[in-house]
N, C-alpha and C positions, 0 to 999 in steps of 0.2 A: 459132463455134457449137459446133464439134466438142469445142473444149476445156471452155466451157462444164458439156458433158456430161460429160464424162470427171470435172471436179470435183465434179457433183454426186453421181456414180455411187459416188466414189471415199471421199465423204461416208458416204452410203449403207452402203458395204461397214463402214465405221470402225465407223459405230453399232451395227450386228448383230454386230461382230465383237466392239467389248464387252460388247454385251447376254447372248454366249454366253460369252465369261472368256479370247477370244484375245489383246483386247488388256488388261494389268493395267490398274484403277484404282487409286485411293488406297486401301480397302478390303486390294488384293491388295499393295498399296508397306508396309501394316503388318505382314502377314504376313510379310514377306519380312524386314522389321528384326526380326521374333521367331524369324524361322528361320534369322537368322546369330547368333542367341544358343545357339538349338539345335546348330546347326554345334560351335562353342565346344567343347560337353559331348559332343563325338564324337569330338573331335580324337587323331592318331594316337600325336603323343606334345609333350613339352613347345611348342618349337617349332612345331610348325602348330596347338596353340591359341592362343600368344601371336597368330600372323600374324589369325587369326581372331578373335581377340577385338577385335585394333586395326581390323578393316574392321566389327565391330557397333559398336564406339565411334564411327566415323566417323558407319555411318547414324544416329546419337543426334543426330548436334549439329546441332539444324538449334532454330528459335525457335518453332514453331507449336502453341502450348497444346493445342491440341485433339487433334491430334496424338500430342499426350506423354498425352494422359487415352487416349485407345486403347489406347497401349503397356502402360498401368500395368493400364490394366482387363486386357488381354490375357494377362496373368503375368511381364509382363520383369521386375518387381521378384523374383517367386520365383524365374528362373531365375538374375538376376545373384547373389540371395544364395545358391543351389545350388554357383555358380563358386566363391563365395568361402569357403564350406566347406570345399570339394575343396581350397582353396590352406592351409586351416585352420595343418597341422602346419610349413608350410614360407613363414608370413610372407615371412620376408630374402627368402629362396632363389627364390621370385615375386613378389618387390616391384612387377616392371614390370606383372604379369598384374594384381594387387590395386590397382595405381592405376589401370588401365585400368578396371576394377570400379565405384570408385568414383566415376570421369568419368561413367562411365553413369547410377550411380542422380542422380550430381548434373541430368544433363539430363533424365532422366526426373523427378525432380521441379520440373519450370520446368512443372507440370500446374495446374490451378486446386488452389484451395482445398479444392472437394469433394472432387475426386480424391483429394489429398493424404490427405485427413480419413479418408479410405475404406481405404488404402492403409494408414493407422497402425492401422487399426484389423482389418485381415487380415494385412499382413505388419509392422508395426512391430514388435512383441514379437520378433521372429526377429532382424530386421535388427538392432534396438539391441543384443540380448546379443552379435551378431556384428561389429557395432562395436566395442565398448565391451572386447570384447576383444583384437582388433587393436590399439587404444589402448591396453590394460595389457601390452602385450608389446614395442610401439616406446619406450613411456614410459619402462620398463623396462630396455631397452637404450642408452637415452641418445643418445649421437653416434653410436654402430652403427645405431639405429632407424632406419627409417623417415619423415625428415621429415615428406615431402609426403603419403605416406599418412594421419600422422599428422593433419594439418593440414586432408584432406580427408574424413576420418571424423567431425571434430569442427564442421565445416560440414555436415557430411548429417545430423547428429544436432540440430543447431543448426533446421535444418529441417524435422526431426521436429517438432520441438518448439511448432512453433507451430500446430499440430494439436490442435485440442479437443474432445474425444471423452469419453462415461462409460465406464466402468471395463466398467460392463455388453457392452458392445459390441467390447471388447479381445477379439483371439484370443489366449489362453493370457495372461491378466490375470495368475494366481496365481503364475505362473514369472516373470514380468517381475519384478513387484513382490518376489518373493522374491529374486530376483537382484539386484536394486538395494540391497535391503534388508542382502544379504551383503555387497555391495561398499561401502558406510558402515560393517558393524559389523566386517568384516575387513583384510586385509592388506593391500589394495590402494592405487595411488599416489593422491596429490593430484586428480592429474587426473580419474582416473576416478570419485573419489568424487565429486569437484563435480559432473561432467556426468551423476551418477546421482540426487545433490541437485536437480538442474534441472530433471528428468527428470518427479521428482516435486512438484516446485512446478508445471510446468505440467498436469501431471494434477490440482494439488487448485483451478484454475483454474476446473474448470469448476461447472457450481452443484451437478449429482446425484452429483458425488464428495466433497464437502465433507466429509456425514456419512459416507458410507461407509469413508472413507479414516481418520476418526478412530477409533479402534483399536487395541489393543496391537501389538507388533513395532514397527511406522511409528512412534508415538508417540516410543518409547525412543531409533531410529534419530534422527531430528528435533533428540532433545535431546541426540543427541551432535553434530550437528552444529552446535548452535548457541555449544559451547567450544570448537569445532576451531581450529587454530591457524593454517591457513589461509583467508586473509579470505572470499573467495567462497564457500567452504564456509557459512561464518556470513551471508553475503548473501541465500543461496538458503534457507536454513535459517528466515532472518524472515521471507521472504515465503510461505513455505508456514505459519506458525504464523498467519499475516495473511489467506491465503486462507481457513485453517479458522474462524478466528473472525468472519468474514464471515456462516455459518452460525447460525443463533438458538442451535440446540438444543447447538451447540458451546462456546459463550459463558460459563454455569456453570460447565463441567467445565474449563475452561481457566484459571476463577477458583480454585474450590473444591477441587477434584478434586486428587487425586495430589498430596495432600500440597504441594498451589501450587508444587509444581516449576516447572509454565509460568510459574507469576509468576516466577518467578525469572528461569527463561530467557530472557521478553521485557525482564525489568529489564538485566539485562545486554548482550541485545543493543540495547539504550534508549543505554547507555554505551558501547558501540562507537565506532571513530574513523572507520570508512564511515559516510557520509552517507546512502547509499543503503540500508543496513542500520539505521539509528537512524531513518528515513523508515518501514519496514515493519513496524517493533516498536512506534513511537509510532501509527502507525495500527491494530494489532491490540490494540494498549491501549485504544484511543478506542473501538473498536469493542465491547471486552466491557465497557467503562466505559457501557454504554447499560443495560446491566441493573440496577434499584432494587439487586436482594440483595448485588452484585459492590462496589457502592459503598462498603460500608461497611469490608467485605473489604480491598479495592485502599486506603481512606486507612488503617488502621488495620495494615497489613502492613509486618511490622521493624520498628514504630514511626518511620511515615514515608517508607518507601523509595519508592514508589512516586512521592510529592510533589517528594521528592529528586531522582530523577530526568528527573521535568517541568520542575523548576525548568533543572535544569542544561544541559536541550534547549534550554531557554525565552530564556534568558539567553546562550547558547554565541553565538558571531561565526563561527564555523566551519560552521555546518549552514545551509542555508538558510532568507530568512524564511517559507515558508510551512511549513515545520518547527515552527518556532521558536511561530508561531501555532496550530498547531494542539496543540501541547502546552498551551499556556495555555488555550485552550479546554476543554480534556480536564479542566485543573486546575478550571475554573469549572464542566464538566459531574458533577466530582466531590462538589461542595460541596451536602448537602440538610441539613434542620433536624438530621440523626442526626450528621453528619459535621464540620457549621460548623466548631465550634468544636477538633475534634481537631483539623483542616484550618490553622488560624487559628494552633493552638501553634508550629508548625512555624514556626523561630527567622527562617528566611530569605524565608518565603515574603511577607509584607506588603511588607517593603522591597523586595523583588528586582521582586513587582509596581508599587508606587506609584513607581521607577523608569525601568520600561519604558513605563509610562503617560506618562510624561512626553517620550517620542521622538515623529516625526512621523512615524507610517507606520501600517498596518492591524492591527503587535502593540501598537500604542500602547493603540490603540479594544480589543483583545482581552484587554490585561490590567486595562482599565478596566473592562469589563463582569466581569472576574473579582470583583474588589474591590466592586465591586456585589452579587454575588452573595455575597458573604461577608458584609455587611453587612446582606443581606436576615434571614440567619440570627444574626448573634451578638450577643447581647446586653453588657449595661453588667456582670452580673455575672460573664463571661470573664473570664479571666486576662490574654487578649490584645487586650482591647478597648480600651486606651488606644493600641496599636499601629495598629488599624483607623483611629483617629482619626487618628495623626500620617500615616499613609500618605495619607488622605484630605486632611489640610493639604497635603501635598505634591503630591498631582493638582489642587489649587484652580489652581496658577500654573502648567499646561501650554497650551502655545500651542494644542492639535488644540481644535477645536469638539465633536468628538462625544465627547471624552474629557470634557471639561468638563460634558457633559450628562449620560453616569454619571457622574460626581463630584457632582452636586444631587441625583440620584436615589438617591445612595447616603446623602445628608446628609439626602433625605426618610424615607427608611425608616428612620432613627436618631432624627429628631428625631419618629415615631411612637410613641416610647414615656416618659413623664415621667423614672423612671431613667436612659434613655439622657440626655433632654437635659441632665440635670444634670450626666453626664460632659462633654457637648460644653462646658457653660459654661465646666468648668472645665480644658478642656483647651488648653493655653499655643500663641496664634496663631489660634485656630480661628476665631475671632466676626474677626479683621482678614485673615482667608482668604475668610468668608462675603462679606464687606464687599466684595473684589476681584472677587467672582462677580456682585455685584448693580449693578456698575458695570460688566460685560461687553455686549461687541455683541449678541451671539444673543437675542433674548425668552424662550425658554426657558428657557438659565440664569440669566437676569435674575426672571425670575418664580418659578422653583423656591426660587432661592438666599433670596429675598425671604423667601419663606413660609417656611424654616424661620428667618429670624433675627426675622420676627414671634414663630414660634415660642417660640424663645429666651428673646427680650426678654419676651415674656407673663412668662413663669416670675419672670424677673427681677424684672419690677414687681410682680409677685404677693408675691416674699418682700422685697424691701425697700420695698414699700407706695409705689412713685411711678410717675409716669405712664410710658406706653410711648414717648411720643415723646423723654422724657430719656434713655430706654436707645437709641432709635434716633437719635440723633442726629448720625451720624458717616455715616449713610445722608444724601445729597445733598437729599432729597423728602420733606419728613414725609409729604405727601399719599399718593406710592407706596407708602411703609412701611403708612400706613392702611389704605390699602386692600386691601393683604397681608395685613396683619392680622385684618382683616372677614373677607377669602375662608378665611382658617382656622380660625377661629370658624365661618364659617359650613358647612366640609366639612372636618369633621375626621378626621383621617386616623386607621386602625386599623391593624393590621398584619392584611397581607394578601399571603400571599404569589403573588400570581397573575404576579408580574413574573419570578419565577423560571421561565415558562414557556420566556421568551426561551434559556435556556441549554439545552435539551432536544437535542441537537443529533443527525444521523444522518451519525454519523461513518462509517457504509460509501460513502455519496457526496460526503464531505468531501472526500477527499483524491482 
């Protein structure tokens, strides 16, 4: 009984005692990791701050997020970047104190998200220019550098980095951005150019910097990194030109504007041998290829370049296929009644599509809807309209289904016009392609195909004065031909371009 008492007494005494501040909680355990950072910046001379610096790195390392959002709310990021100032002129010479530094911010960032978010956005502008120069002094130095510092600055910045924040909400925006901006157009290494390119790809990330960030100085910067000689340089460089035209209002000026510089820029990084870099510049293409006025712009620039270089994405074995399709898409989303037939001249582009159309995969069906869409637009008086034709003989005999059904839809919208089907009569193979289409499995290429070679055969019996069923008689059914026949007589087809709607595509959530 006695003890009983004594344990509850002794209870008792515990709770009033932290009620009044005898004994520490958790509250008072955070203070106390901010006030062996304090310690640090008091220390008497080199040696008793390193000793103190390595017992506040100790309290850091522990796993408990909430914890780490305390610490960061509290100011340990400005005191750690305070220490790292004071080591500023003598990197080498405190190598141990500077990686002890950067142990710290790495555990202090294991904080949520928010924190994180909050933290780039009061101390990141400090921190990164105090990185990012640590990193131009080890980089610098080569084998004398600073490995691990090296290595551990370019992880904390790597961290920053996934922080998406507006510009609005940066402390000291103008000097960051200006700092970045001197280290692309100045002296500085590889390294730090990139992780300053990075820097600003993921600021043009977010949606209320898009336009802001579009702008002279940035601009010019961007386009020198997109001929830099170092790859990643040119990685980061397309994916910020990708972020910006992600923006409506960015989309013209990236076409029209400055002298099509950007076109250029994104053409060549189009022909990059990174994947990952030809992935972010065919995307920033597809994206300002939405705009009517850009269209005509984008086919009609160097005479072709633009097609050129769709094609060459289009067709490469080295890029990935959803690469590879979403360039042919972009081709197809380029083609409208102003553009067809410039589109059409282009030496490579019918064959290179009625090719791909003929593989068994999803660029099969996307270069078939291309060739559809060209055919919506070109007529019998092109130049390259006997081309359309042979390319179209050549999708008759591909194994896909879906490619086989634009390939009818492509021979309806041709055999809409008298001129046109006079070309198809007379074009060598066509009507024994037709033929192969109206003997296929599927009913709807069976029934498409049918109705234009009713088509056709009308015309035929029309000028050699004999029945239709002598013209169709290489078809299996006179009955089926008949009745093909009837249904086109009786709905006859105009040109209409309302099929062209299918291509309208919203290439910011394509890819």
């Amino acid at each position: 009984m006695w003890v009983e008492v004594q344990i509850s007494f002794r209870r008792e005494i515990n709770q009033r005692a932290r009620i009044i501040g005898y004994i520490p909680m958790e509250r008072q355990k955070v203070k106390t990791r901010i006030s062996k950072l304090l310690d640090v910046t008091r220390g008497a001379n080199d040696s008793d701050r390193l000793r103190k610096l390595i017992t506040a790195a100790q309290s850091f390392d522990h796993s408990d997020s909430r914890a780490h959002d305390r610490d960061v709310k509290d100011g340990a990021v400005v005191l750690v970047c305070s220490i790292l100032r004071s080591c500023s002129p003598f990197f080498i010479a405190r190598s141990k104190e500077i990686q002890l530094c950067l142990m710290i911010l790495m555990r202090l960032y294991r904080c949520s998200e928010e924190r994180l978010c909050a933290s780039f956005c009061t101390d990141g502008a400090t921190l990164i220019l105090d990185l990012l120069e640590l990193i131009e002094i080890n980089y610098r130095l080569g084998k004398k550098g600073d490995a691990k510092s090296l290595v551990l600055a370019q992880h904390i910045i790597g961290v920053l980095c996934q922080a998406r924040a507006p510009l609005s909400m940066i402390k000291r925006q103008e000097e960051l951005l200006s700092s970045l901006v001197g280290n692309i157009l100045g002296a500085t290494g590889r390294l730090v150019m990139h992780l300053s390119m990075k820097i600003i790809a993921c600021l043009s990330e977010h949606s209320q910097n898009k336009e802001s960030m579009f702008k002279a100085g940035l601009l010019e910067t961007i386009l020198v990194g997109s001929v830099h000689m170092y790859q990643p340089v040119r990685e980061e460089s397309a994916r910020i030109i990708m972020n910006l035209a992600l923006e409506y209002k960015n989309k013209t000026d990236l076409v029209q504007g400055h002298n099509q510089y950007w076109l250029d820029a994104i053409l060549a990084l189009i022909r990059d041998s990174c994947v990952s870099t030809k992935a972010y510049a065919i995307q920033a293409l597809g994206c300002v290829a939405t705009i009517p006025e850009n269209k005509v712009v984008l086919a009609q620039h160097k005479n072709g370049a633009v097609v050129d270089a769709l094609l060459q994405s289009a067709s490469s074995r080295v890029v990935s296929s959803q690469v590879s399709i979403n360039a042919t898409k972009i081709m197809a989303n380029l083609v409208t009644n102003a553009t067809a037939s410039h589109i059409s001249r282009h030496p490579r582009i019918l064959v290179i599509l009625s090719s791909l159309a003929c593989r068994d995969d999803k660029l099969a069906v996307a270069a078939a809807m291309a060739v559809k869409k060209i055919a919506t637009h070109l007529r019998s008086s092109d130049l390259s309209h006997p081309k359309l034709l042979q390319a179209l003989n050549t999708m008759s005999y591909s194994r896909s289904t879906e490619v086989l059904k634009w390939t009818v839809k492509a021979y309806c919208e041709q055999a809409s016009f008298p001129r046109d089907r006079v070309k198809m009569i007379a074009q060598k193979g066509l009507l024994t392609s037709l033929t192969v289409l109206s003997a296929n499995e599927n009913e709807f290429v069976i029934k498409h195909s049918r109705e234009v070679l009713s088509a056709l055969a009308s015309d035929v019996a029309n000028a050699k004065n004999i029945g239709v069923e002598k013209v169709l008689r290489c078809v299996s059914s006179t009955k089926e031909c008949q009745d093909a026949l009837d249904s086109c007589k009786n709905q006859l087809r105009y040109y209409s371009p309302s099929s062209v709607a299918l291509f309208h595509f919203d290439f910011s959530g394509l890819f």
